[in-house]
C-alpha positions as MATLAB code, in Angstrom:
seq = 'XXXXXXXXXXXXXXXXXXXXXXXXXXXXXXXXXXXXXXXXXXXXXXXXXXXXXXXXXXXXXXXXXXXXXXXXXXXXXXXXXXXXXXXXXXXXXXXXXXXXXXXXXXXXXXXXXXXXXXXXXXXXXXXXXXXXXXXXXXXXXXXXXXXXXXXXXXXXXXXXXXXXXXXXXXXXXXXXXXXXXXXXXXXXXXXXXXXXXXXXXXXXXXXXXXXXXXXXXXXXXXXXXXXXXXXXXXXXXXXXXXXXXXXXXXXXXXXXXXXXXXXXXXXXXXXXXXXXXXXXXXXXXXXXXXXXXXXXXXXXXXXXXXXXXXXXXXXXXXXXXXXXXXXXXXXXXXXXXXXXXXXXXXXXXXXXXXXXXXXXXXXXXXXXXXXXXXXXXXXXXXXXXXXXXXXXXXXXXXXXXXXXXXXXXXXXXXXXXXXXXXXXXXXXXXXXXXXXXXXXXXXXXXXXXXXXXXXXXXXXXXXXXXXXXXXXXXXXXXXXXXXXXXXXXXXXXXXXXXXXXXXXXXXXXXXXXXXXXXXXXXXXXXXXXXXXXXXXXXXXXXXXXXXXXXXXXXXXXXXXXXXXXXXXXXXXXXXXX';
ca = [
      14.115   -6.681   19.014;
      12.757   -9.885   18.747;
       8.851  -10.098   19.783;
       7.383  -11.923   22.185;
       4.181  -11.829   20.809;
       3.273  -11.281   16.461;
       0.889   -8.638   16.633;
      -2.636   -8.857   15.123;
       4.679   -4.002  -22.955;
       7.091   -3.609  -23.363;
       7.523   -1.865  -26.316;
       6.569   -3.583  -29.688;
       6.376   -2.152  -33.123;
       6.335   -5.078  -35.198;
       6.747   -5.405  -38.759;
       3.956   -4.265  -40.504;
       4.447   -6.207  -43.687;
       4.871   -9.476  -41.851;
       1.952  -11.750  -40.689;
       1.127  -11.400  -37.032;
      -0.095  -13.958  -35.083;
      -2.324  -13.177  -31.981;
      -3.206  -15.926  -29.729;
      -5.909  -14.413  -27.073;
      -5.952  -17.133  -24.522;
      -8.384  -17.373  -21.222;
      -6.785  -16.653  -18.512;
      -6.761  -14.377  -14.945;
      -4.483  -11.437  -13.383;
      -6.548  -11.265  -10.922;
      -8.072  -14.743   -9.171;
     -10.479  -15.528   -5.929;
      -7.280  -17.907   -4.721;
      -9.376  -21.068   -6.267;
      -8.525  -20.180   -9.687;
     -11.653  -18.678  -10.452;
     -11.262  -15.464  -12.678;
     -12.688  -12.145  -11.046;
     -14.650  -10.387  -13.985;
     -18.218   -9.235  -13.330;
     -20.439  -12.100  -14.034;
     -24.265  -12.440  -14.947;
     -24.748  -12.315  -11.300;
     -23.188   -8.956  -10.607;
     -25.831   -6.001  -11.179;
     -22.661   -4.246  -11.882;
     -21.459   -6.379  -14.330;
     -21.475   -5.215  -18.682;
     -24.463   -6.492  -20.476;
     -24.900   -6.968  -24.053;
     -27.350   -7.288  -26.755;
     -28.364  -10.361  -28.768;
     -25.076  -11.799  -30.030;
     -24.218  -15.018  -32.312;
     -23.550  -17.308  -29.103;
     -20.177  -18.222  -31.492;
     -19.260  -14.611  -31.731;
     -19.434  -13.455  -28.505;
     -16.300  -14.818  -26.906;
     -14.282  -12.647  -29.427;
     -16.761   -9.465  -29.142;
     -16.161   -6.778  -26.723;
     -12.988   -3.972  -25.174;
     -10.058   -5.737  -23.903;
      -6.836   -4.052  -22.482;
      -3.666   -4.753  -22.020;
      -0.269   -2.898  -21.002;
       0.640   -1.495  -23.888;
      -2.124   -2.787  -26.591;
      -5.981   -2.602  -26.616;
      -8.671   -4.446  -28.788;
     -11.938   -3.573  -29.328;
     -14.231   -6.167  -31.837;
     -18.100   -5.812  -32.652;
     -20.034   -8.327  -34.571;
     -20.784   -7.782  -38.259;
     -22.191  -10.376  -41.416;
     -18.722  -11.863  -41.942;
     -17.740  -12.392  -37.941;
     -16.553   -9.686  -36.512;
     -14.640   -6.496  -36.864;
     -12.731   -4.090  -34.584;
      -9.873   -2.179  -33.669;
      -6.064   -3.019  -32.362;
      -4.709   -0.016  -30.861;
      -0.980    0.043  -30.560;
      -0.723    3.228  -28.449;
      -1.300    6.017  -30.629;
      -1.574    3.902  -33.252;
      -4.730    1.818  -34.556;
      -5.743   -0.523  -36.972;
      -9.197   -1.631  -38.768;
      -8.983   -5.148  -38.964;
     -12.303   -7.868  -39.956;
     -12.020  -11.475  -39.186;
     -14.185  -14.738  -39.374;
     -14.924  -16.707  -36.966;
     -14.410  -20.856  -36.980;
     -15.056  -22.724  -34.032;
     -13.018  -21.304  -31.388;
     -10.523  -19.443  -33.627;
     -10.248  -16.131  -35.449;
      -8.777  -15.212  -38.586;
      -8.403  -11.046  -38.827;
      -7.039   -8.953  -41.587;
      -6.058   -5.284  -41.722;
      -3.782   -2.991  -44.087;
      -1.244   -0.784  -43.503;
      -0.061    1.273  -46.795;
      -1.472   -1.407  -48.728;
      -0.106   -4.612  -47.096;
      -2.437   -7.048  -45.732;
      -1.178   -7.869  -42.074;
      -3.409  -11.362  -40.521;
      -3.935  -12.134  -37.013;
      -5.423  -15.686  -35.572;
      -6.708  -15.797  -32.163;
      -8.369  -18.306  -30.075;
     -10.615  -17.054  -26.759;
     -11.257  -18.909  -23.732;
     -11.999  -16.706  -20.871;
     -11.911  -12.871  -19.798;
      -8.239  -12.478  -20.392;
      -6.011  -12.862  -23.062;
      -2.822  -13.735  -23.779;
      -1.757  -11.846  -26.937;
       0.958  -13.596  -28.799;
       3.352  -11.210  -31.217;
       6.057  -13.505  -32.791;
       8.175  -14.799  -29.381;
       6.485  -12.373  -27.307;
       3.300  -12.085  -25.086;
       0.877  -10.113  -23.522;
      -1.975  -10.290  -21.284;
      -5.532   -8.467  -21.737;
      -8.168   -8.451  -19.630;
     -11.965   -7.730  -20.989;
     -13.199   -4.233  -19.615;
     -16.185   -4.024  -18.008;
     -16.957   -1.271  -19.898;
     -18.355   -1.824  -23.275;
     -18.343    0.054  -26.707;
     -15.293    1.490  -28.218;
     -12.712    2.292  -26.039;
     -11.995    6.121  -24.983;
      -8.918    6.928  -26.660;
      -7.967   10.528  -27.184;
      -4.744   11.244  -29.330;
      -2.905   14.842  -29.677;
      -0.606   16.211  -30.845;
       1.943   18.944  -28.833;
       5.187   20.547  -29.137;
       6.763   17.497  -30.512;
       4.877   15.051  -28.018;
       2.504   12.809  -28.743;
      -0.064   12.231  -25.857;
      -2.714    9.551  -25.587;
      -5.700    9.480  -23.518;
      -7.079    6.274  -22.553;
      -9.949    5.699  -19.898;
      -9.523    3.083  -17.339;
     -12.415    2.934  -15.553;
     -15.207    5.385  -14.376;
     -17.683    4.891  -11.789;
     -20.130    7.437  -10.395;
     -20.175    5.271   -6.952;
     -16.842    5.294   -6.447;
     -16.030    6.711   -2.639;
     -13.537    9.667   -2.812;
     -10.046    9.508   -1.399;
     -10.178    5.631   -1.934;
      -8.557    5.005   -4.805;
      -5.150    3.357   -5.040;
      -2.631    2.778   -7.764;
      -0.019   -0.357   -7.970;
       3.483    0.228   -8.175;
       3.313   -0.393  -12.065;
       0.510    1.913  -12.582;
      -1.468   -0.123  -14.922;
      -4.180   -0.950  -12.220;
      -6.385    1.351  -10.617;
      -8.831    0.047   -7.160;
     -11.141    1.811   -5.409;
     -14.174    0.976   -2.968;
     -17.513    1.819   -4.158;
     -20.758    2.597   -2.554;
     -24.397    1.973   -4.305;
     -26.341    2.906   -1.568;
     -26.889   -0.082    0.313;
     -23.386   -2.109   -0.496;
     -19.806   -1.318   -0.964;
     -17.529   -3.421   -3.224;
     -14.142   -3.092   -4.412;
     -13.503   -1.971   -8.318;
     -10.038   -2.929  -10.104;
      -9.930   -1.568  -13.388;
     -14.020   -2.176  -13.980;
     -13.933   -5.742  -12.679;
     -15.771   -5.743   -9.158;
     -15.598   -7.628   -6.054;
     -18.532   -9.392   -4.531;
     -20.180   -6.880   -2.371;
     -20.288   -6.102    1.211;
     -21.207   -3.704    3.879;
     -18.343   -1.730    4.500;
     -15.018   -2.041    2.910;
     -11.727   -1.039    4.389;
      -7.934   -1.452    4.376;
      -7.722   -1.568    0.233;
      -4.601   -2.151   -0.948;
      -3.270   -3.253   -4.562;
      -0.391   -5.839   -5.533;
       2.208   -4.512   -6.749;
       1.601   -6.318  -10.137;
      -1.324   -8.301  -11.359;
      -3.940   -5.700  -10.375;
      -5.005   -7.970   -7.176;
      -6.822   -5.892   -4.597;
      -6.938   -6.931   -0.861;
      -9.159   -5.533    1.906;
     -11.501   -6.101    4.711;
     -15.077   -6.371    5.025;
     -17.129   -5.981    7.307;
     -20.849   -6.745    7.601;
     -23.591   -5.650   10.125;
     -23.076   -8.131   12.786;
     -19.367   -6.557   13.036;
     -17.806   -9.755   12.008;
     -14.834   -9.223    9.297;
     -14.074  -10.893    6.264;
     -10.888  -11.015    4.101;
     -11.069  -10.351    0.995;
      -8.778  -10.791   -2.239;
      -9.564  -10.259   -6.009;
     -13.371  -11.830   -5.869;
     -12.772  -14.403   -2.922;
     -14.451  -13.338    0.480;
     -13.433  -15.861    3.275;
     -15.547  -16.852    6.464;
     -16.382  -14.435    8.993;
     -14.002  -13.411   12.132;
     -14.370  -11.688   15.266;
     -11.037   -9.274   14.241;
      -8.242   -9.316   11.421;
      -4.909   -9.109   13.322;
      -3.474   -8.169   10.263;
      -3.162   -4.599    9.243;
      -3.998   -5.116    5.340;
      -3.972   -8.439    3.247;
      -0.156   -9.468    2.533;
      -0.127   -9.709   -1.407;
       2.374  -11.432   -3.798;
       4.201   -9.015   -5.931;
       2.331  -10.401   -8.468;
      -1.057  -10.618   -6.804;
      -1.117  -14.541   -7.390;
      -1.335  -15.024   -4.112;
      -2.371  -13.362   -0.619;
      -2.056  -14.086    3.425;
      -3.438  -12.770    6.391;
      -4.128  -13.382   10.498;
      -7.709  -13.210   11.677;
      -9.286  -14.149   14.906;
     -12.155  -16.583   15.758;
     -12.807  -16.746   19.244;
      -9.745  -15.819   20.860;
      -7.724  -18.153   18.458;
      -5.648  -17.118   15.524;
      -6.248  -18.262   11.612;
      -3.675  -17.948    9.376;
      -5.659  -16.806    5.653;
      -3.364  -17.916    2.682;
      -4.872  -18.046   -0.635;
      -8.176  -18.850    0.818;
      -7.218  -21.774    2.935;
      -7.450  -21.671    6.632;
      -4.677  -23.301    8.846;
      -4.636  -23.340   12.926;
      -6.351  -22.765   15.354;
      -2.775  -21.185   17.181;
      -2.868  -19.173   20.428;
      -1.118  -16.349   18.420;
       0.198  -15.711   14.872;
       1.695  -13.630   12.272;
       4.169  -12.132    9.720;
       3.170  -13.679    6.603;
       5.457  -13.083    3.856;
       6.126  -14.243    0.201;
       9.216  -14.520   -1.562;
       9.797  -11.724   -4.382;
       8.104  -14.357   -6.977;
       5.841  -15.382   -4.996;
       6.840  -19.287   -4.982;
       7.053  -19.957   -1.745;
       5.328  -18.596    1.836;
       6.075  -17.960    5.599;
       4.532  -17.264    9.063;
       5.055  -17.121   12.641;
       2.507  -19.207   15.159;
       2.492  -20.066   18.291;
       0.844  -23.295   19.688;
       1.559  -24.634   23.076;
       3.164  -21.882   24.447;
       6.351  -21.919   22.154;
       6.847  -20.047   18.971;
       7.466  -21.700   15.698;
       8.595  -20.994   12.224;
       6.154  -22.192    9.445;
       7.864  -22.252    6.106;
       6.482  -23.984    3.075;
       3.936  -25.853    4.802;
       6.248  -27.096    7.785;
       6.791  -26.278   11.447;
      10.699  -25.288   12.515;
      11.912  -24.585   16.452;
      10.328  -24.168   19.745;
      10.829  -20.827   20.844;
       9.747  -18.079   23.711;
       9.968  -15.709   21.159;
      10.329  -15.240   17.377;
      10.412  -12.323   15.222;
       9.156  -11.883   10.991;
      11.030  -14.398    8.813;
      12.735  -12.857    5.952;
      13.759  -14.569    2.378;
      16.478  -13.245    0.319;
      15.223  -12.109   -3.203;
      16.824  -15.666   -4.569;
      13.943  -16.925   -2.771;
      15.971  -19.855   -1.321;
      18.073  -18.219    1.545;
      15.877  -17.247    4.818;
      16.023  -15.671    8.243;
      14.429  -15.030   11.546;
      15.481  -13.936   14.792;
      14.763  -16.302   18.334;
      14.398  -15.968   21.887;
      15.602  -19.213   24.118;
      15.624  -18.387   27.525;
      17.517  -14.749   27.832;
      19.166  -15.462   24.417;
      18.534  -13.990   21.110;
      19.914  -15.882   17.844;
      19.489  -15.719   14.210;
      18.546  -18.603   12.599;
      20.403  -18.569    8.400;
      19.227  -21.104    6.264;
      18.364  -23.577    9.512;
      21.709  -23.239   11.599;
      21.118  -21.008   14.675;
      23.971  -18.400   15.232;
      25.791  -17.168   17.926;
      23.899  -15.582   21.531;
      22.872  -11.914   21.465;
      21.319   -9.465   23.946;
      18.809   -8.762   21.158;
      18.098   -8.410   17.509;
      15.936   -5.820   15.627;
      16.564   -7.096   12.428;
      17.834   -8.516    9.296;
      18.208   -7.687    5.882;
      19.197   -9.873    2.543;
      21.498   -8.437   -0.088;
      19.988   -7.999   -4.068;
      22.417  -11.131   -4.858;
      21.245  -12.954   -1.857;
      24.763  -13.250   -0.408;
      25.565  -11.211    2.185;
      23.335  -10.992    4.870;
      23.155   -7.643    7.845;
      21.755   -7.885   11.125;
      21.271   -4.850   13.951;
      22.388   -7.047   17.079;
      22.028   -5.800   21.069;
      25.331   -5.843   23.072;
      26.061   -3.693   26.405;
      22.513   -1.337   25.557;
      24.348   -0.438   22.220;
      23.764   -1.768   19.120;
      25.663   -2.973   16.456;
      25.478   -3.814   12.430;
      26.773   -7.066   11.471;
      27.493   -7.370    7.560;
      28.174  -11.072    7.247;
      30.544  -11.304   10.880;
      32.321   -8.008   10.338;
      30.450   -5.623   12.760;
      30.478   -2.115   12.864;
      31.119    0.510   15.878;
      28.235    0.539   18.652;
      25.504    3.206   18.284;
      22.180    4.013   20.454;
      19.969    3.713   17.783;
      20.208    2.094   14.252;
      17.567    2.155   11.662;
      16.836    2.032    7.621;
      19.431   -0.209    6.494;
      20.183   -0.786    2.597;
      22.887   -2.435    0.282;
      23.854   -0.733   -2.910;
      22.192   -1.941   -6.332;
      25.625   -4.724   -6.425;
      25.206   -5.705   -3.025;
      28.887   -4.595   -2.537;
      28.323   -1.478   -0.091;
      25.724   -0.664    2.179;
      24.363    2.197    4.367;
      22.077    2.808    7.199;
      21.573    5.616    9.515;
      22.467    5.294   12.919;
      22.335    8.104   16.300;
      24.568    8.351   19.035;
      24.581   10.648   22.115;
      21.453   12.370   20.721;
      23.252   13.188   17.222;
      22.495   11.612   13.533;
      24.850    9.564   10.886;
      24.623    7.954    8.009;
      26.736    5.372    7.889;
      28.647    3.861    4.661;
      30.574    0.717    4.948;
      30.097    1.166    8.732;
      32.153    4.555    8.520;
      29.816    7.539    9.769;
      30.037   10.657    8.089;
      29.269   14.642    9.560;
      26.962   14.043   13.025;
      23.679   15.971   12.148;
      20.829   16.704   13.561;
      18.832   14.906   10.986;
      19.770   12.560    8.282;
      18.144   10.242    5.964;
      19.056    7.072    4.840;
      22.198    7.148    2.031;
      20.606    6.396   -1.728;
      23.221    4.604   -4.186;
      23.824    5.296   -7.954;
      22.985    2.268  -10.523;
      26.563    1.550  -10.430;
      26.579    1.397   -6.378;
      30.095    3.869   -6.648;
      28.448    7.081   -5.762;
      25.551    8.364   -2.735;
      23.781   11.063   -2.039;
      21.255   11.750    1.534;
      19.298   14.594    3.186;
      20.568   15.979    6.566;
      19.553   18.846    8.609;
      21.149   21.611   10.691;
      19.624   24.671   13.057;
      16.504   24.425   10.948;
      18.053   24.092    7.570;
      17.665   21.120    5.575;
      21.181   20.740    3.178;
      21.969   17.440    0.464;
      25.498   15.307    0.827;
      25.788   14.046   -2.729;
      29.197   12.598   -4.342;
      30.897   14.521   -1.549;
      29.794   17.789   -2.034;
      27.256   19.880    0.600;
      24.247   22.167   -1.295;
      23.644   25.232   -0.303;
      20.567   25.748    2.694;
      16.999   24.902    2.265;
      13.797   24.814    3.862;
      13.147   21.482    2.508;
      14.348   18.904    0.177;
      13.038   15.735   -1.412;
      12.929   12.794   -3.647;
      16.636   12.668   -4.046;
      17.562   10.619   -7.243;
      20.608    9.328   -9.345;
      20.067    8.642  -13.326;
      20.587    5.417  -14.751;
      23.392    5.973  -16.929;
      25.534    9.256  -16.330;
      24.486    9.315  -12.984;
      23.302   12.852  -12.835;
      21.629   13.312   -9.772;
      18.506   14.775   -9.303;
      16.113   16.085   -5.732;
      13.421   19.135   -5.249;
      14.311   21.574   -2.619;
      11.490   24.349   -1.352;
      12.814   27.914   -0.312;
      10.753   31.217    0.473;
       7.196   28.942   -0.597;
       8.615   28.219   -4.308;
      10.074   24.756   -5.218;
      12.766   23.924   -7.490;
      13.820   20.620   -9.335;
      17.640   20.665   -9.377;
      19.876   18.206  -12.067;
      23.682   18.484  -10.463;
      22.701   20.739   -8.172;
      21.648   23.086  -10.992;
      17.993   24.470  -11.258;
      15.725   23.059  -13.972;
      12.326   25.120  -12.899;
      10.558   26.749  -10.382;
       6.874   26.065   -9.642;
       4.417   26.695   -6.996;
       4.289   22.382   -6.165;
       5.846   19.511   -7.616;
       4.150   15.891   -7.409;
       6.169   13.682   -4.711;
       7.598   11.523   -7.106;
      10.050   13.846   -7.854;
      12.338   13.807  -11.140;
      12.190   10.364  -13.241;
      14.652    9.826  -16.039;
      14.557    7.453  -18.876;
      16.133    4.384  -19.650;
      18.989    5.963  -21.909;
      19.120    8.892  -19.472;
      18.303   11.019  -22.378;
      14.841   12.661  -21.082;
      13.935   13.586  -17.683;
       9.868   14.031  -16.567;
       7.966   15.403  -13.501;
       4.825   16.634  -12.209;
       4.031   20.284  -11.434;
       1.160   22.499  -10.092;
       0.765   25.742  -11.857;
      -2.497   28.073  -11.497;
      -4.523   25.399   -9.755;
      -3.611   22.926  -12.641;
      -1.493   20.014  -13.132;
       1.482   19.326  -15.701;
       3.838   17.332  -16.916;
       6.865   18.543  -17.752;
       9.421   16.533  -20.259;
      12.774   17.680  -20.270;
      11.895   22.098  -21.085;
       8.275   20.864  -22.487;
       4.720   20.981  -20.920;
       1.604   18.985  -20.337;
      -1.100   19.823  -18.805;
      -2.832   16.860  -16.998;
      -6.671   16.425  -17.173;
      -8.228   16.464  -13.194;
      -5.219   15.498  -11.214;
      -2.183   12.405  -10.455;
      -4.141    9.980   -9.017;
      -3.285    8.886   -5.162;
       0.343    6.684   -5.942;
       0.680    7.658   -9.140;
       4.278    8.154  -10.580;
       5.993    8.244  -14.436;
       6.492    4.714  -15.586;
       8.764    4.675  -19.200;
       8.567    1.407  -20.959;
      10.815    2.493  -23.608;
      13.381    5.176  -23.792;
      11.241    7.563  -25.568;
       7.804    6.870  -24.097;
       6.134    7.107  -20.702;
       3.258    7.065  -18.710;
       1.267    7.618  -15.784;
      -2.349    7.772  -14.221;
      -4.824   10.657  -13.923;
      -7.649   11.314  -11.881;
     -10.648   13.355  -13.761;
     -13.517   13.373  -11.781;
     -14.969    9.741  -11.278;
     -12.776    8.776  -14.109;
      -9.321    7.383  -14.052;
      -7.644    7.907  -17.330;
      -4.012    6.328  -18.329;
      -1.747    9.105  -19.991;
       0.869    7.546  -22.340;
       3.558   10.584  -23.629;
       5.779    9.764  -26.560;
       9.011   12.062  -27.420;
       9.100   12.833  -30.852;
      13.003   12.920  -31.144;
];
C-alpha cells in the first residue's frame, strides 16, 4: 500500500604471434563520489610501501589485477620487468621506460610479442586490440600468489585476493560478480572497511557493509564515539548525523554512484554521491536506474509528499510510495495518495482511483507495466489494464526473461497459488514464486503439502521431500535443475534425475555453462568443501566465502571465491575438453 510516511574478461586468448598493445590508463572502480580514486595513500598506515625506486619507474612498478588478467613489474637496469598472467598462463616480458610510456617484450615459442603502456593512476585500463580491461594496483606488493594444478582433466588456479590478519570474522561480503571481496577490519583502536586491499578511511565502528553489485564499491555506516553516524562509500565519509534512516547505502549497479537518508536534528538529508540536499520533514527511497544514469527519491516538505527525479520536484501528495524505473531507464512509476485515493503515476500522467496500491513492477523490455491494486479488501494484478481475479494476498511478482508471461503468487481463503498469466494452478499450502526458462515457454516452483515439500516443473509433480531448493532451468536445452534433502542426505537432481548425494550442498545450487555443456556445484564432504564439475571433484581450500556463487566467463571456464583463513583466494577452474 502506498505509505504515508518513507521510513528511515571476458575471455581473451589473443594471438600470440601478433603485436599486442596494452594501454594501462589511470583510472577508478571504486571513487569517494568527488572523483577521487580510493587506493591506500601515503597517509594510510595501512597502505603498501616500497623501497627506493627510479621516481620514473615507479608508476609502472608494482601487482595489478584485473578480471581475468594480472601484471606484476619490478624495476631492473633496462626499466622494468615482470609478469602478465593470463589465467593459468604467464609470460616474462622486460620493457623500457620513456616518459610516461612503456615498451615490453616477451616470447612465446620463439616469437617476440610487444606491449606499450602508458600509467596514470592506480587503475588501468588494459587495451587488447578492440577490447579493454580494467586493473586496479593491489595493495599487496611482491609477486602475486598464483598457484596452478593440474587434476583429472581440470586445470585450477589459485589466486589471492586479499589477506588481512585484522579482518573481523563473519564480515566479509562478496558482489554479485564475485571479483570483489569487502570486509570491516579492526586494528585495535579503529575499524575501516577493506575492498580487495584498498581501505577506507578509518573509523570507530563500522556497520551495515554492503558491496555494489559491480565496481567493487563498498557502502556502510560509521559511527564514532559521540554516537553520531557517518555514511560512508568507497573512501568518502560524509558529515556527521544524529541517525541514518536508511537501512544500508543504496549503490549503483556499478558502484559509480551511491544514496542514502540521514537525520540532523529531526530533519531529513538526502546523501547522493556525497552531496547533501534538504532539509525535508521526511524522506526516502532512493533508487538508480539499472546503469546508473539517472536518480530518484521521495521527500516531504510542507506537509505534502513529492517525487524528486533527476534533480526536480513532481506532485503534492498525502502520501507517496518508492518510485520505480523500468530497466530502459526512461519509463518510471510511483504510487499516490490524494485525499482517500490511490493512483499510479506512468511516465507523468496519473491513472485511474484505487482503494490502494502495493506495488509496481517494469517488464525486462520496459513495456508492459503490473501493478497489485486494492478493490472491495481484495486485491488485484493489473498487467497493462487487463486485471486478474481478486485474491487476499498477492506477493513476488515476475515477468518471464521476454517480458511476454508473468507469474506471481497469490493466497486466497487461507490457501496458496502461483499464478501464470493470471490463471492459478493446484491451491497449496505453500508455494513459491514460478521461475521461467531462458526462452520464457516453460516454469517450474516449489509448493508444499501436509509437511512435504514437492516441485511443479513443465507440468509434471516430483515425488515428496523434506526440502527442496535453488530450482534452476539451463540456458540452452532447458534441463532443469533443484536440490531436494530427504532422511538428512541431499541430492542435486538434472530432470528430475539424481546427479549425487552429499551430506550439504552450497545454496547456490546447480550452475550450468553458457553452451549448457558442463554443470558445477558446491558440496560438503568429511568436514571439507568441493567443487564438483559435471562427475569431477575439487576440493576447495578453507571454505565459499559468505555470497559466493560459480561465475563462467566462457563456456569452458569458471570461477568463484574462497575463504582460507584471513585470506580470500579467487578459484578459476578450466575444463580440459
Amino acid at each position: 500500500m502506498v505509505m504515508k510516511q518513507c521510513p528511515g574478461i571476458w575471455r581473451i586468448r589473443p594471438t600470440l604471434t601478433a603485436t599486442i598493445c596494452v594501454a594501462l590508463i589511470w583510472g577508478s572502480t571504486a571513487s569517494n563520489g568527488q572523483g577521487q580514486a580510493t587506493g591506500a595513500t601515503a597517509g594510510d598506515p595501512k597502505g603498501p610501501t616500497s623501497t627506493s625506486v627510479d621516481p620514473t619507474l615507479k608508476p609502472f612498478v608494482g601487482q595489478f589485477l584485473g578480471e581475468r588478467f594480472k601484471l606484476f613489474s619490478e624495476p631492473n637496469q633496462q626499466g622494468v620487468k615482470g609478469k602478465l598472467f593470463d589465467r593459468d598462463r604467464q609470460y616474462d616480458f622486460v620493457g623500457t621506460v620513456k616518459g610516461n610510456s612503456l615498451r615490453g617484450a616477451f616470447k612465446v615459442n620463439g616469437l617476440e610479442s610487444v606491449f606499450t603502456a602508458i600509467v596514470i593512476g592506480d587503475t588501468m585500463k588494459l587495451k587488447l586490440g578492440a577490447h579493454e580491461v580494467r586493473l586496479t594496483r593491489a595493495a599487496q606488493q611482491g609477486a602475486p600468489d598464483v598457484k596452478s594444478v593440474d587434476s583429472d582433466g581440470l586445470r585450477v588456479t589459485n589466486t589471492l585476493l586479499v589477506e588481512s590478519a585484522d579482518m573481523i570474522e563473519g564480515t566479509a561480503v562478496v558482489s554479485h560478480d564475485n571479483r570483489h571481496v569487502a570486509f570491516v577490519e579492526n586494528d585495535g583502536i579503529h575499524q575501516r572497511v577493506n575492498v580487495n586491499g584498498v581501505r577506507s578511511k578509518p573509523g570507530w565502528a563500522v556497520r551495515k557493509l554492503t558491496i555494489s553489485e559491480t565496481g567493487g564499491t563498498a557502502g556502510f555506516f560509521v559511527r564514532d564515539r559521540d554516537r553520531k553516524w557517518q555514511v560512508g562509500a568507497g573512501r568518502f565519509l560524509s558529515s556527521r548525523y544524529d541517525r541514518i534512516a536508511s537501512p544500508q547505502v543504496i549503490l549503483s549497479r556499478d558502484g559509480k554512484r551511491f544514496g542514502c537518508v540521514a537525520i540532523r536534528n529531526e530533519q531529513y538529508f538526502v546523501i547522493i554521491d556525497g552531496k547533501e540536499y534538504g532539509p525535508y520533514e521526511s524522506a526516502g527511497a532512493v533508487v538508480f536506474t539499472e546503469k546508473g544514469e539517472r536518480v530518484a527519491y521521495v521527500a516531504k516538505s510542507k506537509g505534502k509528499w513529492q517525487a524528486w527525479i533527476d534533480g526536480a520536484a513532481e506532485g503534492a501528495y498525502d502520501g507517496i510510495g518508492p518510485i520505480v524505473f523500468g530497466p530502459d531507464s526512461k519509463r518510471y512509476a510511483y504510487s499516490y495518495l490524494t485525499g482517500s485515493q490511490h493512483r499510479v503515476m506512468l511516465d507523468g500522467k496519473p491513472g485511474a482511483a484505487h482503494q490502494g496500491v502495493a506495488w509496481i513492477r517494469f517488464s525486462p523490455d520496459s513495456k508492459r507495466v503490473a501493478t497489485a491494486v486494492a478493490r472491495d479488501f481484495q486485491i488485484r494484478v493489473d498487467v497493462n489494464g487487463k486485471q486478474g481475479q481478486a485474491f487476499d494476498q498477492v506477493s513476488h511478482f515476475t515477468f518471464s526473461p521476454n517480458s511476454q508471461r508473468f507469474a506471481y503468487r497469490a493466497v486466497l481463503n487461507g490457501r496458496r497459488y502461483a499464478v501464470i498469466d493470471h490463471e492459478p494452478g493446484t491451491p497449496h499450502d505453500e508455494v513459491d514464486l514460478p521461475i521461467f526458462s531462458a526462452d520464457s515457454k516453460l516454469f517450474a516452483y516449489r509448493a508444499g503439502e501436509e509437511g512435504s515439500i514437492y516441485v511443479t516443473w513443465n507440468g509434471q509433480k516430483t515425488r515428496a521431500y523434506d526440502s527442496a531448493f535453488a530450482l534452476k532451468y539451463s540456458p540452452v536445452r532447458h534441463r532443469f535443475a533443484f536440490v531436494a534433502r530427504q532422511v538428512k542426505r541431499w541430492a542435486v537432481l538434472i530432470n528430475d534425475k539424481p546427479v549425487g548425494i552429499h551430506e550439504a550442498v552450497h545454496r547456490s545450487g546447480v550452475t550450468f555453462s553458457p553452451n549448457d555443456a558442463h554443470y558445477v556445484y558446491g558440496i560438503l564432504r568429511d568436514k571439507k568443501r568441493l567443487i564438483v564439475v559435471d562427475e569431477k571433484q575439487v576440493v576447495v581450500p578453507g571454505k565459499f566465502a559468505r555470497g559466493a556463487r560459480f561465475v563462467f566467463d566462457s563456456p569452458s571456464t569458471f570461477y568463484t571465491v574462497v575463504q582460507d583463513g584471513k585470506a580470500f583466494r579467487r578459484l578459476d577452474i578450466a575444463i580440459r575438453q
